[in-house]
N, C-alpha and C positions, 0 to 999 in steps of 0.2 A: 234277609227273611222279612217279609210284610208282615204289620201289625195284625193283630187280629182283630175283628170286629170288635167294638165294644155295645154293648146290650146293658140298658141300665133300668134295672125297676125304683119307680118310685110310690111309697107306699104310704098312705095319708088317707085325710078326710077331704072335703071338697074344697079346701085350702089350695090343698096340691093341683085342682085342677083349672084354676084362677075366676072362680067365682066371681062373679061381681069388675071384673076387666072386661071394658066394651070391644076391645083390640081380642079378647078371649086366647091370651098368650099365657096371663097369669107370670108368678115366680121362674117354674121350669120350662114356659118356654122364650123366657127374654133369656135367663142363663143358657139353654140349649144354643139360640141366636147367637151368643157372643163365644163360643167352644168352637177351636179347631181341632179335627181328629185327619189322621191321617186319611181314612174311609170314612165314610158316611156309617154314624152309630147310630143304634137301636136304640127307642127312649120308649118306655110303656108307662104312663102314668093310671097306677091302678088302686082310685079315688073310692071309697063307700061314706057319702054322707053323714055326720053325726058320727062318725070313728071312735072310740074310745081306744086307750091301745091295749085294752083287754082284747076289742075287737080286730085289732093289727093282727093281736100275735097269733091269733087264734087264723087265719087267714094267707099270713103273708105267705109264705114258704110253697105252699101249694100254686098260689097266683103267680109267685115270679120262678115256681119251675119250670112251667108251661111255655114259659116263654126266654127261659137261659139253654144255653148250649155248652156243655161241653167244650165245643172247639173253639168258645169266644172267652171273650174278657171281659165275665159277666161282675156287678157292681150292683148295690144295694140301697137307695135316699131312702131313709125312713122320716117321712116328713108329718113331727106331729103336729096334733093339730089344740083346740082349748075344751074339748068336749071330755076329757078328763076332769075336770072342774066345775062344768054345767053339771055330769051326772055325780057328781059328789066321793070320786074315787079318792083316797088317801095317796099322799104323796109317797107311804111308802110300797102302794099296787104298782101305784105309775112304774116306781123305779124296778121295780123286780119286772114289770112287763116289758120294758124295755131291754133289761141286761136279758133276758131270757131271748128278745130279738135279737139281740148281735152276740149271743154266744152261738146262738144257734148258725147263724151266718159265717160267725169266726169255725164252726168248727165244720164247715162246709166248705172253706178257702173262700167268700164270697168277701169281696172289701167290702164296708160299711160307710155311708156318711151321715149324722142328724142332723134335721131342722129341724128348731127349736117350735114351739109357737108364740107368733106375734102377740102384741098387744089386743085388749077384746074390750070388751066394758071395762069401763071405771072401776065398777065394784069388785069386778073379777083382778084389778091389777096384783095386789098384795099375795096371792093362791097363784095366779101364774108366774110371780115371779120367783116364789119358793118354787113353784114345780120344773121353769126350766133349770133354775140352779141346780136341780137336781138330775134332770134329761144331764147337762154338762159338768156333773159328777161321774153320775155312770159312764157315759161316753170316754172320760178321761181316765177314769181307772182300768180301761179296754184298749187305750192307746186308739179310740175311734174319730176321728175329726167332729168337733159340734161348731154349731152355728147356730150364735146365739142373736134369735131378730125380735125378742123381747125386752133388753135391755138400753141398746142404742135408739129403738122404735117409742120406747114409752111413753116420751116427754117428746118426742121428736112434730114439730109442726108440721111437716106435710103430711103426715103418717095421721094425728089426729084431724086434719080435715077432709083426708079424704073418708075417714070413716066414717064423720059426721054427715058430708055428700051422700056418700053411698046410705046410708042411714041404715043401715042391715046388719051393721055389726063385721063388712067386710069390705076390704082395698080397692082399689081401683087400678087402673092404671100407675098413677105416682107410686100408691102404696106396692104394689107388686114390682115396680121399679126399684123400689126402696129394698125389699125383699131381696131381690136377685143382686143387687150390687154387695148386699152382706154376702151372699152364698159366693159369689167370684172371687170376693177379697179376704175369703174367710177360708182359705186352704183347697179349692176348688180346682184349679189345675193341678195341684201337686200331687193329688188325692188320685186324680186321673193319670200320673204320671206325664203330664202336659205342660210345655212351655208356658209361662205367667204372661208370656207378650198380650193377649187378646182379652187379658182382664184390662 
């Protein structure tokens, strides 16, 4: 019996859609690059600037029905992003906004996977690092895979000059590179049910 197609929405702020990479591959399309599927999979990356995940939840379900089937082996990245933090949401909206996405997802048969969010400003580090701790709370009491690109990125030299480079407050190349190597090694074939050879 042949695999069935895999169709994967990924749902973020303009994080997800590699902002700021002159290659314009971003995170999900160097991890897409490095995925072997048996067919050729469906990848929608469906990005709304300035995201909060008030505005995820409010959103997502309708975006990636339009584009799931049925007869595939449809899958879910909920890629957040730091604009929970700029607009002054409490870490415990975050967390209910999220468990509300993957329950919602879990009770649709839809697998789940989260990216966390990277490192942003300085000042923002201390609130992003409470808030992804808590994205990789919930995720964990869901049995949902998290990847966490907040913690090994913090302190991480390449990851701070490319943000200084870019001066925007977003990666570049390296940094996106840095990005995808966390998401490969961080439960990404197995999640897909896929050989680890091509991590």
């Amino acid at each position: 019996m042949a695999e069935r197609e895999v169709r994967i929405c990924v749902v973020g702020d303009e994080l997800s859609t590699g902002v700021g990479d002159a290659r314009a591959l971003g995170w999900v399309g160097r991890v897409m690059a490095r995925t072997r599927f048996e067919r050729p999979a469906m990848v929608f990356t469906l990005a709304v600037p300035g995201e909060t995940t008030t505005g995820l939840g409010a959103r997502w379900e309708a975006e990636a029905a339009a584009r799931f089937d049925p007869e595939c082996d449809n899958r879910l990245v909920v890629a957040l992003g730091r604009h929970d933090v700029a607009t002054g949401h409490s870490v415990a909206r975050s967390r209910l906004n999220l468990a509300n996405v993957l329950d919602v997802a879990d009770s649709s048969r839809i697998p789940a996977l989260v990216v966390g969010p990277p490192p942003g400003r300085p000042e923002d580090g201390p609130r992003l690092a409470e808030l992804s701790a808590a994205f990789a709370d919930v995720a964990s009491r869901r049995r949902v895979p998290y990847v966490d690109t907040y913690t090994p990125l913090a302190q991480h030299e390449q990851w701070l000059a490319d943000l200084a480079q870019n001066g925007s407050g977003y990666p570049g190349q390296a940094g996106y590179g840095l990005m995808a190597w966390l998401v490969l090694h961080t439960g990404w074939h197995h999640w897909l049910g896929l050989p680890d050879d091509a991590a």
